[in-house]
C-alpha positions, 0 to 999 in steps of 0.5 A: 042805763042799768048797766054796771061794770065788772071785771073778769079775769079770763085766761090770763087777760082781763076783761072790763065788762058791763053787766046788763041785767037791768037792762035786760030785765027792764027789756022784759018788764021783769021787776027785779024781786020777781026774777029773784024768786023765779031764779031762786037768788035772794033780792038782794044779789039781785038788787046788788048785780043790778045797783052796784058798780063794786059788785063782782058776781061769781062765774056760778052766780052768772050761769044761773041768772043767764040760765034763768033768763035763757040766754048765753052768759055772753049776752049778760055782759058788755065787754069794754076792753081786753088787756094782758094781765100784768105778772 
């Protein structure tokens, strides 16, 4: 539920990850909009890391949500699996 696939390039291996911010956000009875403003993320980042499955967040974008939130960037993430990254 709410959880949305990523991929992250990581020291030459790549990481298929899940985003959890839907999830986490529902965990916590936070509407999306009102995270927006109190992280000070436009609605539609926001709408987008949590609807989109295409959407790829930069490294930045993950530390101000997981700061916002006060937990690790970690806990943002569901990893699925890790690969070597093909030359």
């Amino acid at each position: 539920m709410g959880i949305i696939e990523a991929t992250f390039y990581i020291g030459g291996a790549v990481c298929m990850a899940k985003l959890r911010l839907k999830q986490i956000l529902a965990e916590r009875n936070m509407p999306m909009e009102r995270f927006s403003r109190h992280a000070d993320i436009s609605s539609n980042t926001i709408l987008q890391m949590c609807n989109n499955p295409g959407y790829d967040p930069k490294l930045s974008m993950l530390n101000k949500v997981a700061q916002t939130l006060e937990i690790p960037v970690a806990e943002l993430l569901e990893p699925e699996e890790w690969e070597k990254k093909k030359a």
